[in-house]
Wavefront OBJ file of the C-alpha trace (Angstrom):
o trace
v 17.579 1.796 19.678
v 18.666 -2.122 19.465
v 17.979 -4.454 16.088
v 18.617 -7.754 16.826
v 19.743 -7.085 20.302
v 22.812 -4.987 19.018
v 23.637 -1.628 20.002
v 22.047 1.207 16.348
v 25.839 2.874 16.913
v 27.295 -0.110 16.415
v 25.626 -1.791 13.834
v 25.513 2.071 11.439
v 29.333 2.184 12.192
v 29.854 -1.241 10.509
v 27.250 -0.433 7.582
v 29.654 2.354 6.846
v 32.447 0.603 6.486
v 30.649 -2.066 4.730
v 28.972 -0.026 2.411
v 32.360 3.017 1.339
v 34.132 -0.664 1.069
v 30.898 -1.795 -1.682
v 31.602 1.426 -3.430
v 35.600 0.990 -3.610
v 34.884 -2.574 -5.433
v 32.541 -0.958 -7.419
v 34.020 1.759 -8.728
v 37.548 -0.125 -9.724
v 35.615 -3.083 -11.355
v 33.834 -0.179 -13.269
v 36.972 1.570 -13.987
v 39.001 -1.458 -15.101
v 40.804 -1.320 -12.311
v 42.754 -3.640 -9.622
v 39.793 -3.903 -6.910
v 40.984 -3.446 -3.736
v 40.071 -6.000 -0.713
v 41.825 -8.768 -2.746
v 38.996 -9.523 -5.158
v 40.354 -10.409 -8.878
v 40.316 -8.158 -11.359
v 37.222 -8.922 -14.306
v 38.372 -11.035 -17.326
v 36.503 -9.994 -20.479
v 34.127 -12.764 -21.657
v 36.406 -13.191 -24.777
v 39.539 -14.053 -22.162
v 36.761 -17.333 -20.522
v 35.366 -14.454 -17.771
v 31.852 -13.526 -16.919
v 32.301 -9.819 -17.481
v 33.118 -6.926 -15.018
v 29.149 -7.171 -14.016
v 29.377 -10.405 -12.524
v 32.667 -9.924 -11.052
v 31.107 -6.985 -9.020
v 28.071 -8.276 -8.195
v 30.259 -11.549 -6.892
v 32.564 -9.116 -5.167
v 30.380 -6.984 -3.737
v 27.727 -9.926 -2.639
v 30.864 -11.672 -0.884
v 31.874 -8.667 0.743
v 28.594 -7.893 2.368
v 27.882 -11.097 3.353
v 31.046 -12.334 4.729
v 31.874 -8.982 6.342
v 28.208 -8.914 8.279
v 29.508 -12.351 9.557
v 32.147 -11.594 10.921
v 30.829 -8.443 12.894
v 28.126 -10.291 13.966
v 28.175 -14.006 14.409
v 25.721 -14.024 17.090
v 23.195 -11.832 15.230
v 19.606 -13.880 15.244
v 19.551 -12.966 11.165
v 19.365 -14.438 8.155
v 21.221 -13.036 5.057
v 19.709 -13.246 1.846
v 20.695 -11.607 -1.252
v 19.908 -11.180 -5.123
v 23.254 -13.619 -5.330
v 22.169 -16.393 -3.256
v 18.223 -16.597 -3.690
v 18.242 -19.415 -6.140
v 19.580 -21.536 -3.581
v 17.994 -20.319 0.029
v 14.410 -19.860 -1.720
v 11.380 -22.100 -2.559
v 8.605 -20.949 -4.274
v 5.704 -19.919 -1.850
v 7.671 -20.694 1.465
v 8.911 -17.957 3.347
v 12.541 -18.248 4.953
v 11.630 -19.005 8.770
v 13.775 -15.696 9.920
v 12.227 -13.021 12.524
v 15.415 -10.766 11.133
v 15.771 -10.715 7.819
v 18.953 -8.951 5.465
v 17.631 -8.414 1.950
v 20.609 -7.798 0.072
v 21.101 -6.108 -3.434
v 25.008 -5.647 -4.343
v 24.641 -4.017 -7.572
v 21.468 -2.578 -8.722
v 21.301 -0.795 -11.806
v 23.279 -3.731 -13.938
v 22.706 -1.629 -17.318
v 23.680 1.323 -16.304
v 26.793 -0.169 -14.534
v 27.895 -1.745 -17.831
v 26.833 1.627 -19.828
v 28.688 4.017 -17.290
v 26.007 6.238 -16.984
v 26.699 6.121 -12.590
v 23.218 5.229 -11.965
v 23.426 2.179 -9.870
v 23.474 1.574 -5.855
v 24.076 -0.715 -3.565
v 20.732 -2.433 -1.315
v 21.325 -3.273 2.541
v 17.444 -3.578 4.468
v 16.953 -5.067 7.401
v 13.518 -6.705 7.601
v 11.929 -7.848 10.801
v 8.722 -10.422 10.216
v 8.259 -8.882 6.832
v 8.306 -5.248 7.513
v 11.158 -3.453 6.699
v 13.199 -1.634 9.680
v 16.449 -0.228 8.656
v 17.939 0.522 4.992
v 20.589 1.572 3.276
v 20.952 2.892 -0.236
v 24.589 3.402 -1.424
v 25.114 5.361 -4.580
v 28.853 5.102 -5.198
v 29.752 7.634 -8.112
v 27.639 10.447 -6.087
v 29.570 9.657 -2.750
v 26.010 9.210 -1.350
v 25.494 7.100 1.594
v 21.687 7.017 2.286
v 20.002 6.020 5.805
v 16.993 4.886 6.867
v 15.593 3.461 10.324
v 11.692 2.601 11.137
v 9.832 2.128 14.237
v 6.991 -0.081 14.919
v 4.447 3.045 14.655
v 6.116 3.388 11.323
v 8.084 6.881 11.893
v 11.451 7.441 11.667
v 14.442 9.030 10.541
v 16.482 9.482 7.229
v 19.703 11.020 6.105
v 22.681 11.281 3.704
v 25.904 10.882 4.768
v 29.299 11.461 2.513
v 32.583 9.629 3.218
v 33.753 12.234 5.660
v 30.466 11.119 7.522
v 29.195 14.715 7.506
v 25.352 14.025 7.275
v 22.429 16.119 5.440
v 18.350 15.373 5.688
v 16.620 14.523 2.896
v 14.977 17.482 1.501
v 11.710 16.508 -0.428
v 9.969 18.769 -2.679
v 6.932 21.101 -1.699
v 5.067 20.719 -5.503
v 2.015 19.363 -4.450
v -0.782 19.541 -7.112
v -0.565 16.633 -9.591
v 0.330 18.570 -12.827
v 3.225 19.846 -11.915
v 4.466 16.874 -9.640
v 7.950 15.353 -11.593
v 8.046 11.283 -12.085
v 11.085 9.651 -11.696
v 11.420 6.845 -14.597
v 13.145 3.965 -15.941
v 15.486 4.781 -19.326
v 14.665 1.284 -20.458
v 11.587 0.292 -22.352
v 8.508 1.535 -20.763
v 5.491 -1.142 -21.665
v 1.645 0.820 -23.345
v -0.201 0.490 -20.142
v 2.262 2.843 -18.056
v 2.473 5.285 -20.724
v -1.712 5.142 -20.583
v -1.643 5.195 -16.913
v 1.185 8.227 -16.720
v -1.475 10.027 -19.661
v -4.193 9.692 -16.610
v -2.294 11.157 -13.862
v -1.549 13.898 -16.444
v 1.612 14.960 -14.138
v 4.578 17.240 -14.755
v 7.868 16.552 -15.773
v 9.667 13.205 -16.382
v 13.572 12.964 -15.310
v 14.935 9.688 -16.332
v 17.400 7.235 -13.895
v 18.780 3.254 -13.186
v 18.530 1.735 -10.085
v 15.154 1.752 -7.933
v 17.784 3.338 -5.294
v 18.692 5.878 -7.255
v 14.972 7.084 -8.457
v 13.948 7.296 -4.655
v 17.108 9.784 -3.952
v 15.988 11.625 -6.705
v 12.477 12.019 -3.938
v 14.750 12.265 -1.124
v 16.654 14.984 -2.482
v 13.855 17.261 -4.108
v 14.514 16.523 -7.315
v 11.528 14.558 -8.585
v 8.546 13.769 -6.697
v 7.340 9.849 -7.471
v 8.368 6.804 -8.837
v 5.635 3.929 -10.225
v 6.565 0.609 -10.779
v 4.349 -1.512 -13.166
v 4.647 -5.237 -13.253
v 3.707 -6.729 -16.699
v 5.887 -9.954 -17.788
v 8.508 -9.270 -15.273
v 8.273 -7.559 -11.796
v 10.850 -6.034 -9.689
v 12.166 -8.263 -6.837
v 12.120 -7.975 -2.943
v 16.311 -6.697 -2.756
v 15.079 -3.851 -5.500
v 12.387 -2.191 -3.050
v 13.137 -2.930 0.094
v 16.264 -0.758 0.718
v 14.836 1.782 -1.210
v 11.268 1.324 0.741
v 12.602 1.922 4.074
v 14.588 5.135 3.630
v 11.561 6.868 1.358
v 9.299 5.891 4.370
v 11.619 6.857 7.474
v 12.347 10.493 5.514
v 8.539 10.674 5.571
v 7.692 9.473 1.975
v 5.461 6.947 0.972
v 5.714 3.588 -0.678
v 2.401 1.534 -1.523
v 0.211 -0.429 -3.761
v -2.036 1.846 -5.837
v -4.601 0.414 -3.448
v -2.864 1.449 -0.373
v -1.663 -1.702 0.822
v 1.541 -1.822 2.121
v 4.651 -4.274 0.592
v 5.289 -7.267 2.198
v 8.443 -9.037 2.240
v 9.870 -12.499 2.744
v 6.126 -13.577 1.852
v 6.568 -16.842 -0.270
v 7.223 -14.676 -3.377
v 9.820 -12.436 -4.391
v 8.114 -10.526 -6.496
v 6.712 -7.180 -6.039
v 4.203 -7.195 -8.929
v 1.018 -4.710 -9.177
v 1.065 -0.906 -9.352
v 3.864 0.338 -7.158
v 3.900 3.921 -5.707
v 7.057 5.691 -4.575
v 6.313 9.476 -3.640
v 7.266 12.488 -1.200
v 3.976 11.441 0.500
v 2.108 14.789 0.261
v -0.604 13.658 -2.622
v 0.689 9.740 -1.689
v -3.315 9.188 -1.517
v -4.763 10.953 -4.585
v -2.034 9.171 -7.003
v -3.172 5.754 -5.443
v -6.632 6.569 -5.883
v -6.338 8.170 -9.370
v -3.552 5.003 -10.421
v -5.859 2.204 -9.106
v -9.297 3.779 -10.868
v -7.103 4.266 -13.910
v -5.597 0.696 -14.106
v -9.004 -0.781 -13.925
v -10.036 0.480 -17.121
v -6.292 0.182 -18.590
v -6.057 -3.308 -18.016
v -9.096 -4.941 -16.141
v -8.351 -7.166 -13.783
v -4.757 -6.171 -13.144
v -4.080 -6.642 -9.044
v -2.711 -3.183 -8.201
l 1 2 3 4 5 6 7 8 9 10 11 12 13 14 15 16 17 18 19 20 21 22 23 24 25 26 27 28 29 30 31 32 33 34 35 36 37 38 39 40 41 42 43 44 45 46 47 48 49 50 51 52 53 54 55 56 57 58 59 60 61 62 63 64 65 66 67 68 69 70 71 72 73 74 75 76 77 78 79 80 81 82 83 84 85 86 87 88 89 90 91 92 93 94 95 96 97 98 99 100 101 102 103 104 105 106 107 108 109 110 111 112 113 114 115 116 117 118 119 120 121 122 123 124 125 126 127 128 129 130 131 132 133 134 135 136 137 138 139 140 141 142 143 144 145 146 147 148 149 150 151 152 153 154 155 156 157 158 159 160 161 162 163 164 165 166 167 168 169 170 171 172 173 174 175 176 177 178 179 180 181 182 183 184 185 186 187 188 189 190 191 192 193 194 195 196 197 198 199 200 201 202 203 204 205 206 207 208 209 210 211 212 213 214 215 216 217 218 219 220 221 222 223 224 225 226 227 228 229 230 231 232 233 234 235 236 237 238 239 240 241 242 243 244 245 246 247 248 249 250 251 252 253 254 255 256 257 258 259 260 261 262 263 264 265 266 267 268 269 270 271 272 273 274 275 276 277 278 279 280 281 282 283 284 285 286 287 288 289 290 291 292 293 294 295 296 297 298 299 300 301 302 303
């Protein structure tokens, strides 16, 4: 299989490297310690610093990006991430880019600066707004998630650990609603998901950061869905694509409560409505119980 007229091999080889080198800067930064690759270690706001958050985000966002330069200066992609978007980005114009990188170096911020583990690293690789290859790094587990899509939309997932042994995802057989687990947010959950998650009347609720690190929750077995409810705020393109492809190539699903797919690189960055993450097997009852829920939950919401 090529991307971008370069050999899969070669390309998974140097997301490896990239992405055990993300987690090395991640995990010293977190630990107070020297990072390695020559990046400075954090000064505390108090001594005129931005914190250890923004030095690993920085970090991390230059090591990405300058590393996927240099093992690919021909590549016919454009790199954006979470780091740069302010300045590549106009509101409503797409970036004119058949290949696209959508970039996350640290999501989970609050759990990164509470040391609870629970943040990951994004790499996707988008091609006209569809999403064909991602990554999902979870440093502290040692878990090294892939993720690679066809045009038909099939494809093939794994985990890999730093030895490079690799396992399959393993999702869960639970398949009626009430006893299906949701995989949520620790931070404030707003009324109208706590009404919608009263509809669905499911199982169990497990608690994690990072968008990547609910969906490996699903890709391990562990919970069974994830739903993402825009209200003020709504989560950005680097937060689902990653996440997106690898749920989808393990054979998950990832939708609008109305079934429509995401789109990235559309104009807008943000992935507002009723997001559903899930193992896939009751993928279409959730979406059709979410969407009839929302409309009486909050008229006029776009799912």
């Amino acid at each position: 299989m090529m991307l971008a007229g370069i050999a899969e091999n070669v390309l998974l080889a140097e997301l490896r490297r990239l992405s055990w080198g993300a987690a090395d800067i991640l995990l010293a930064y977190g630990r107070g310690e020297q990072p390695p690759y020559g990046f400075p270690r954090a000064l505390s706001v108090d001594e005129g610093g931005e914190g250890p958050v923004s030095a690993a985000d920085l970090a991390v966002n230059q090591w990405l990006l300058e590393g996927l330069t240099a093992a690919f200066p021909d590549a016919p992609w454009t790199l954006l991430s979470e780091e740069t978007a302010k300045e590549q980005l106009s509101p409503g114009v797409p970036l004119e880019a058949e290949w696209l990188w959508i970039l996350d170096p640290l999501d989970g911020t609050k759990d990164f600066l509470q040391g609870t583990g629970e943040y990951a690293v994004h790499l996707a690789l988008v091609q006209r707004g569809e999403p064909v290859l991602g990554v999902v790094l979870l440093p502290e587990k040692e878990e090294l998630w892939f993720g690679l899509l066809d045009e038909a939309g099939t494809g093939r997932a794994w985990c890999e650990n730093r030895a490079g042994e690799q396992a399959p995802p393993q999702l869960s057989p639970r398949r009626e609603l009430g006893e299906l687990v949701l995989v949520a947010s620790r931070n404030h959950r707003d009324q109208r998901l706590e009404q919608l998650l009263e509809a669905l009347a499911l199982g169990d609720t497990r608690a994690i950061g990072s968008v990547g690190g609910k969906v490996a929750t699903i890709l391990r077995g562990e919970t069974d869905l994830y739903i993402s409810l825009s209200g003020k705020s709504a989560p950005k393109d680097w937060d689902m694509a990653a996440p997106e492809a690898v749920l989808r190539a393990a054979g998950g699903a990832f939708t609008h409560a109305d079934g429509r797919a995401l789109a990235y690189n559309s104009g807008d960055i943000r992935q507002a409505g009723c997001l559903i993450a899930s193992h896939g097997a009751s993928h279409r009852e959730l979406c059709e119980r979410a969407a009839a829920a929302m409309a009486t939950i909050d008229p006029g919401f776009g799912v």
